[in-house]
C-alpha positions as CSV (number, residue, x, y, z in Angstrom):
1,X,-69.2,-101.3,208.0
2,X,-71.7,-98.6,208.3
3,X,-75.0,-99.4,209.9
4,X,-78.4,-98.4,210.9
5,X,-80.0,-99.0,214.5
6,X,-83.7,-99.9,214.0
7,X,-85.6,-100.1,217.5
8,X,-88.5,-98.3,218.7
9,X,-87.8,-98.3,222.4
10,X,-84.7,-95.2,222.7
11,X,-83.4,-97.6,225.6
12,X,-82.6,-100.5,223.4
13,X,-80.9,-98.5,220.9
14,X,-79.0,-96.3,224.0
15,X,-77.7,-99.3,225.3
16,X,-76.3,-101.0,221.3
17,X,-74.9,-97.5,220.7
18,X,-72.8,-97.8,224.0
19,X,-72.0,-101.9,223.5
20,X,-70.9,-101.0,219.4
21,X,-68.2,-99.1,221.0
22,X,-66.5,-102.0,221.5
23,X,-65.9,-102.6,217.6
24,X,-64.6,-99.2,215.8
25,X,-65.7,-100.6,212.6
26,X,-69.4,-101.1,213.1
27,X,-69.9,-97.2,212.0
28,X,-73.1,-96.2,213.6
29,X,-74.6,-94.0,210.7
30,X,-78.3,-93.3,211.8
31,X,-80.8,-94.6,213.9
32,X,-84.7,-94.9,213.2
33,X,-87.3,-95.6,215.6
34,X,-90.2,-96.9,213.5
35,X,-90.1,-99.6,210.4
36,X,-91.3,-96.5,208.0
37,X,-88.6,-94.3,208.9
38,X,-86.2,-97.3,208.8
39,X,-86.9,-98.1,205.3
40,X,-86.5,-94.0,204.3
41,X,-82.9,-94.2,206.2
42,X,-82.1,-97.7,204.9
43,X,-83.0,-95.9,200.9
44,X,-80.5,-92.5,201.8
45,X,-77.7,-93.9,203.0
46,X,-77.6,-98.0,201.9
47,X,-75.7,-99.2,205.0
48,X,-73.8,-102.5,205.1
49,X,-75.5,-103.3,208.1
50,X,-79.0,-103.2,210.0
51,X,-79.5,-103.9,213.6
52,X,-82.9,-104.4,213.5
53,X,-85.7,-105.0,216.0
54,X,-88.2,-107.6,214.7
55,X,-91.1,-106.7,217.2
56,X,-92.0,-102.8,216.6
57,X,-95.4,-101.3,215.6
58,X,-96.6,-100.4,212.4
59,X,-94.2,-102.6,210.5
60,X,-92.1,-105.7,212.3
61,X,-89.1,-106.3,211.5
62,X,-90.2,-109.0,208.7
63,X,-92.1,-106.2,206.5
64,X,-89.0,-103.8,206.7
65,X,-87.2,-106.4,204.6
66,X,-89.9,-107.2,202.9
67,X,-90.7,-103.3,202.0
68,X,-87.1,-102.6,200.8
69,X,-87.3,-101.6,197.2
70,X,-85.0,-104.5,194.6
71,X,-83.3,-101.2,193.7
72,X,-81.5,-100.9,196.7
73,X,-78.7,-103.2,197.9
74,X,-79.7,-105.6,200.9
75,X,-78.1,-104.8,204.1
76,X,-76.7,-107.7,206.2
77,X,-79.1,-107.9,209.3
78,X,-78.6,-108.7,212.7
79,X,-82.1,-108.7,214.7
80,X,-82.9,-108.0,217.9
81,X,-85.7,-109.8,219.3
82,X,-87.7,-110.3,222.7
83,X,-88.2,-114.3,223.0
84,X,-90.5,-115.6,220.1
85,X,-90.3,-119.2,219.5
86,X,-91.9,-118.4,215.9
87,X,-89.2,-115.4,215.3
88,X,-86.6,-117.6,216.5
89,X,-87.3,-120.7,214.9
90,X,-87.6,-118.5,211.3
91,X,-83.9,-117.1,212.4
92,X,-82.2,-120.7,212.8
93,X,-84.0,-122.5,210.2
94,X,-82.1,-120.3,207.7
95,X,-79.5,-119.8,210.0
96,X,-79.8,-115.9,210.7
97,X,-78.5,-113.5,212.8
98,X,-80.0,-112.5,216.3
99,X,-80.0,-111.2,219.8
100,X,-82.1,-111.5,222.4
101,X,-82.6,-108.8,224.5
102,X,-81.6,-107.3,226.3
103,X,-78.6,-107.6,224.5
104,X,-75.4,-109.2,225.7
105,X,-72.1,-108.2,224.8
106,X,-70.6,-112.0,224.2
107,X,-73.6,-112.3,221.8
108,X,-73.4,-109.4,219.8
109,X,-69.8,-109.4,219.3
110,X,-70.2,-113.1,217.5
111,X,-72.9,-111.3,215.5
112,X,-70.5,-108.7,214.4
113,X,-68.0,-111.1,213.7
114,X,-70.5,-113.1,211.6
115,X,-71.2,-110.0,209.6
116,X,-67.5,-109.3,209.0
117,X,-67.1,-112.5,207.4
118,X,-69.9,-112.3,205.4
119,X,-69.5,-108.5,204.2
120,X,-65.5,-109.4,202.8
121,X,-66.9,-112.3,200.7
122,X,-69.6,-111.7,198.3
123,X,-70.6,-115.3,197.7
124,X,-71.4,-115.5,201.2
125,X,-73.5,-112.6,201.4
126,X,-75.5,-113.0,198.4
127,X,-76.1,-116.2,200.3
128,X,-77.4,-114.2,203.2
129,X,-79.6,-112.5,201.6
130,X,-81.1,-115.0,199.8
131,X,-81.6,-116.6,203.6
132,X,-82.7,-113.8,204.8
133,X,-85.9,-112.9,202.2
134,X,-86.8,-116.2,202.5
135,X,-87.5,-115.7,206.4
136,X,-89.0,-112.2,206.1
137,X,-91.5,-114.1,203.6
138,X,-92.0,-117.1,206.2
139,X,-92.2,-114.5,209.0
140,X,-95.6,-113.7,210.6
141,X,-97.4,-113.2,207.2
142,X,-100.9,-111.5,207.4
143,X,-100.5,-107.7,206.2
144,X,-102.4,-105.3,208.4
145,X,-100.7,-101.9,206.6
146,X,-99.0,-101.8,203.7
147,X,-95.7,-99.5,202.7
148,X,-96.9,-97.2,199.7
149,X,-94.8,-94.8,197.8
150,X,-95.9,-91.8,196.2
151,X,-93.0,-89.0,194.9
152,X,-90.8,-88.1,197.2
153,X,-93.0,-89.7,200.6
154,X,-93.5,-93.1,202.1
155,X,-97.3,-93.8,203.4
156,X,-98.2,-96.6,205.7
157,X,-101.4,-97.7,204.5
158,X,-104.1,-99.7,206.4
159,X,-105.4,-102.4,204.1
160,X,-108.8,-101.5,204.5
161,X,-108.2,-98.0,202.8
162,X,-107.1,-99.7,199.8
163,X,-109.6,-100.5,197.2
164,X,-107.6,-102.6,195.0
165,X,-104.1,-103.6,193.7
166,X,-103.1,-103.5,189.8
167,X,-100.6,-104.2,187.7
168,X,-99.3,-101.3,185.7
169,X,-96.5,-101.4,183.6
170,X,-95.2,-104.3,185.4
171,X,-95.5,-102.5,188.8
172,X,-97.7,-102.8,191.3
173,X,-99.8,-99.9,192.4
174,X,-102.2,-99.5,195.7
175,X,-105.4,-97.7,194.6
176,X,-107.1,-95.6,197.5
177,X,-110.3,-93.4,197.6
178,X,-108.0,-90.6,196.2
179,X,-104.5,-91.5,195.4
180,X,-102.2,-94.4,193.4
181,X,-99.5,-95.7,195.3
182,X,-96.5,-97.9,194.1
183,X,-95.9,-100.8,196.7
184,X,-92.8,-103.2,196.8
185,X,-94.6,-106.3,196.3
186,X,-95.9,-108.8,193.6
187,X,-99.1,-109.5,193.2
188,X,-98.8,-113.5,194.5
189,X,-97.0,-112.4,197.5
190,X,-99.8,-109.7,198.3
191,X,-102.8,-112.1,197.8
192,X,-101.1,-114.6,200.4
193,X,-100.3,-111.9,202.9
194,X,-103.4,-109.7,203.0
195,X,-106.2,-110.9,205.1
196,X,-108.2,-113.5,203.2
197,X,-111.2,-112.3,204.1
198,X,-111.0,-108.6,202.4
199,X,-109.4,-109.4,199.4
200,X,-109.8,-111.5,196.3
201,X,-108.2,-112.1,192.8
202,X,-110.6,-110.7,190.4
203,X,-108.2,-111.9,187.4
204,X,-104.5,-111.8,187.0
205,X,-103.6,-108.4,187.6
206,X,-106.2,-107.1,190.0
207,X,-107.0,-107.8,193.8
208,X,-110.1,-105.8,195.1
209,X,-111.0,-105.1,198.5
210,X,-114.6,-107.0,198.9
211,X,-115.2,-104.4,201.2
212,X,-115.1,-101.7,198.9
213,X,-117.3,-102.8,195.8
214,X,-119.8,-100.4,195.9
215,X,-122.2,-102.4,193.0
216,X,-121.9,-105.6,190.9
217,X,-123.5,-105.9,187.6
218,X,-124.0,-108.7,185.1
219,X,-121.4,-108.8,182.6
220,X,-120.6,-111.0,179.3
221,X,-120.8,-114.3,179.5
222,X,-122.4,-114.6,182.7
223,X,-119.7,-112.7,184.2
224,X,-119.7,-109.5,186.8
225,X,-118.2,-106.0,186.3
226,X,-117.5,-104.7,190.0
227,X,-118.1,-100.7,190.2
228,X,-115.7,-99.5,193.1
229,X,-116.3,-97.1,195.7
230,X,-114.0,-94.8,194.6
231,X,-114.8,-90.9,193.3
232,X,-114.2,-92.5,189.7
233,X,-116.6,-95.4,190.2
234,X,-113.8,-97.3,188.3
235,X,-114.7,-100.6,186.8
236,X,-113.0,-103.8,187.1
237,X,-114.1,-107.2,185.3
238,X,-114.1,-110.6,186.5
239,X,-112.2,-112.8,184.5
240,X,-114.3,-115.7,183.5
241,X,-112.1,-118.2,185.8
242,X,-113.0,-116.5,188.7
243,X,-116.8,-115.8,188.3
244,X,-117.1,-119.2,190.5
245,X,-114.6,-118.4,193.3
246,X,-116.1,-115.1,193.3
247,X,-120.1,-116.6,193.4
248,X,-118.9,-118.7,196.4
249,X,-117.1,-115.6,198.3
250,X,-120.4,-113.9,198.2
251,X,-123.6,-115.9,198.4
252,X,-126.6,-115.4,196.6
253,X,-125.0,-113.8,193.5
């Protein structure tokens, strides 16, 4: 099985380099110290396997998964985790794979074993990952950055920087000041992730940052067209369903 180390302390992943050496056929293709180059590595060389620290900044763990495109095929994961009763309890409720660190060699060589089971049968491994998307979207849930693709480059975005999301083509694109962004995410997940107080649904395909409306006029039937702070001034309606939620997000409209 190839793999891909995912920690950002160079300790951690020292120490399951030298521990792996006790199974030849865990073949350690990369390592990555950071969730955004994680998810470039995990794109290049699709391993069967991710060892993968849950508690990292910039992106955890959880939003790795959650970032990798449906394109690419679903490594198996093993995580590595410091105690976290929440972490934990998301791992055994649909029954994943982890360590605690540091790790122990007893442990991770069950863990292995678990994966080679699960990589020779692909019923049990579509089963896996099935498990394991649903814990990534149970996992801590409030998105502080967001993974955005543009070309050849991944950007890690703060929220705040992006003025809305849209539906394009039946893709999801992140609109900055300056730029459009693809992102790995539908809509429904996004608006239950991002931090409720800095973004709302203005109709089916658009969330705006509330932050960022630089005017609101009257619009047809009652309505409101939002003007946006970008360079464009781009203009985005209000569907008529959510002219009320939107009247009581900001008072005295």
């Amino acid at each position: 099985m190839t793999s891909l180390i995912v920690d950002d302390e160079a300790d951690a992943r020292a120490r399951l380099r030298r521990l792996l050496k006790a199974h030849p056929d865990v073949v350690i293709a990369e390592e990555a110290q950071n969730g955004l180059e994680a998810l470039e590595k995990i794109e290049q060389l699709q391993p069967d396997l991710l060892f993968l620290d849950i508690e990292m900044p910039g992106l955890t763990g959880f939003e790795v998964v959650r970032s990798i495109p449906s394109k690419v095929p679903l490594p198996l994961v093993i995580f590595a985790t410091g105690y976290d009763q929440h972490a934990l309890s998301a791992f055994e409720v649909n029954a994943l794979a982890y360590l605690l660190k540091p790790v122990e060699p007893d442990r991770l060589a069950q863990a292995v074993e678990r994966a080679r089971r699960l990589n020779a049968f692909s019923d049990g491994k579509e089963a896996e990952r099935r498990n394991l998307l649903r814990a990534a979207r149970e996992g801590p849930s409030i998105l502080r950055r967001v993974v955005c693709r543009a070309r050849d480059r991944l950007v890690l975005l703060p929220v705040e920087q992006i003025l809305w999301f849209q539906v394009e083509g039946g893709l999801v694109k992140a609109k900055s000041a300056t730029e459009s962004f693809l992102v790995n995410y539908q809509l429904n997940d996004l608006e239950g992730s991002l931090p409720p107080d800095l973004f709302f649904r203005a109709r089916r395909d658009v969330l705006v940052n509330l932050t960022r409306i630089k005017e609101i006029r009257p619009y047809f039937k009652s309505g409101f067209l939002l003007i946006m702070s970008d360079p464009a001034a781009t203009e985005i309606v209000i569907s008529e369903r959510q002219v009320h939620p939107f009247r009581k997000r900001l008072p005295g409209l």
